[in-house]
Every structure is written in structure tokens, then in C-alpha cells.
LODO-754490 format. One record per residue (C-alpha): residue in one letter; x, y, z. Coordinates in Angstrom, 2 decimals. Layout:
[A; [X; Y; Z]]
...
***
This chain:
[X; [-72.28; 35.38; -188.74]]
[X; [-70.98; 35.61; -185.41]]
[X; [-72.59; 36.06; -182.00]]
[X; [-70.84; 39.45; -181.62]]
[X; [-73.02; 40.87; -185.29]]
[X; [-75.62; 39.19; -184.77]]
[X; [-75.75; 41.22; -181.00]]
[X; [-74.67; 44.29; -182.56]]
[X; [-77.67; 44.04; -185.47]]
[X; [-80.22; 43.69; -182.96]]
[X; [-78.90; 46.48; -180.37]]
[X; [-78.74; 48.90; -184.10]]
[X; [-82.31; 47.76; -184.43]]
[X; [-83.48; 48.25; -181.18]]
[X; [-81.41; 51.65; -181.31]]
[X; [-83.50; 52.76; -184.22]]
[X; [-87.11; 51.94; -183.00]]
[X; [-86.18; 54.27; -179.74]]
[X; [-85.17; 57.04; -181.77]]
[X; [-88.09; 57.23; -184.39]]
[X; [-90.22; 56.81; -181.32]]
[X; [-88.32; 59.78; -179.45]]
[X; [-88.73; 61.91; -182.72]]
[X; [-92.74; 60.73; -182.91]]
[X; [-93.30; 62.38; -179.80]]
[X; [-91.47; 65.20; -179.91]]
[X; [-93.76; 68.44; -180.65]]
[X; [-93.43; 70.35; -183.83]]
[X; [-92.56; 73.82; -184.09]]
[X; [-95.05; 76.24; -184.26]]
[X; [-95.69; 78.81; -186.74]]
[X; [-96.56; 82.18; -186.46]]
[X; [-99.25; 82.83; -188.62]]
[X; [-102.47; 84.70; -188.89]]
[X; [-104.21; 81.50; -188.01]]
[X; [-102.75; 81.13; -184.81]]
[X; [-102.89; 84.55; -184.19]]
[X; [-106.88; 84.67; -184.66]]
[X; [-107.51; 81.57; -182.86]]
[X; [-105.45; 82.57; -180.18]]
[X; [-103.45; 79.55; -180.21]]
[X; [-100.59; 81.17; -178.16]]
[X; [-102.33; 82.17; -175.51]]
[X; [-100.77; 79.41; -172.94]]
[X; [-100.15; 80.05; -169.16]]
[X; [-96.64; 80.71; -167.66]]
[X; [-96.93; 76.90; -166.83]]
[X; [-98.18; 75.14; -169.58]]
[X; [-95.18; 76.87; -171.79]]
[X; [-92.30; 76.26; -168.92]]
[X; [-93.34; 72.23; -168.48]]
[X; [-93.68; 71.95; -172.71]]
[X; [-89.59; 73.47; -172.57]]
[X; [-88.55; 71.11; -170.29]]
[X; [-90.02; 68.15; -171.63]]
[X; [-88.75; 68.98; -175.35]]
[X; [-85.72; 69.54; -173.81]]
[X; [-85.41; 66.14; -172.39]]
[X; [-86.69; 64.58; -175.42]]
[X; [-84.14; 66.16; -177.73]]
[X; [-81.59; 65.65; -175.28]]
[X; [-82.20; 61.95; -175.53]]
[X; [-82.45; 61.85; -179.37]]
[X; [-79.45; 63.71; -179.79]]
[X; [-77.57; 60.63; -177.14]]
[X; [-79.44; 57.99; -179.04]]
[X; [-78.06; 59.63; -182.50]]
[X; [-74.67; 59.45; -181.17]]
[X; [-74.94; 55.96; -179.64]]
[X; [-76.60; 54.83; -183.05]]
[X; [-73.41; 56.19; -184.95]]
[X; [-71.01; 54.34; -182.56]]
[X; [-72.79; 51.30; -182.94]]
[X; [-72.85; 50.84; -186.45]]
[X; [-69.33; 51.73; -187.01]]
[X; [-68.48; 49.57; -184.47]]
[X; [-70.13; 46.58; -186.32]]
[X; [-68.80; 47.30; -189.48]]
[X; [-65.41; 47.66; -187.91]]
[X; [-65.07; 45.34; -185.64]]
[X; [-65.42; 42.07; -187.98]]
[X; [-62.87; 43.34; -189.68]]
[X; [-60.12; 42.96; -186.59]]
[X; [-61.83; 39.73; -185.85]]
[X; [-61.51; 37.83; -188.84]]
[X; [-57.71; 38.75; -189.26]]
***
């Protein structure tokens, strides 16, 4: 193995630990149900529901970029050995 895969294993690994952690702590989608309804579990201020937007918004902005960067990466070390060893 060369220095260049064995770099490119551990940035894919360290790649996919900040993605299942992004994923961990992004909120679930609700359901409407009956449940809710009766519990009132949508009854949230103007606040509460504005600042839970933006911060699923930032999270799933930075899963989708660490998706994409995860893709490019392992392509890249599957491909790249291949130019090298020619």
C-alpha cells in the first residue's frame, strides 16, 4: 500500500464517522397524527419552529456536502492507484 491509500482510507473513514454523526443529530420528521394532535405536540412558538428550520437546514446542508465529498473520495482512491501503478 502506498502513502497516498493509506491517506485516502483514513480521510473515507473519517468522512464516514462525520456523516453518521450529522444524520444522528438531525431531527426526524414529524407525523401528524391523533397523538400529536391530543397532546398538543405542535403547539411551538414562532421561535422555537424558525431556529429548529435553520438548524436542520444547516445540518442537511452539511450532510448533503459530506455525501458528495464522500463520493469523490472513494472514487478517487479506487481510481487513482490505477494511474499510479502504470
Amino acid at each position: 500500500m502506498s502513502v497516498l491509500e493509506i491517506i485516502g482510507g483514513v480521510v473515507l473513514i473519517i468522512a464516514c464517522i462525520v456523516i453518521v454523526v450529522l444524520c444522528l443529530t438531525q431531527e426526524q420528521k414529524s407525523q401528524d397524527s391523533m397523538t400529536a394532535a391530543l397532546t398538543g405536540a405542535s403547539a411551538d412558538s414562532f421561535y422555537g419552529k424558525n431556529e429548529g428550520r435553520s438548524r436542520e437546514a444547516i445540518l442537511a446542508r452539511f450532510t448533503r456536502i459530506c455525501g458528495i465529498i464522500l463520493f469523490v473520495i472513494t472514487l478517487a482512491v479506487n481510481i487513482v492507484p490505477i494511474f499510479i501503478d502504470k
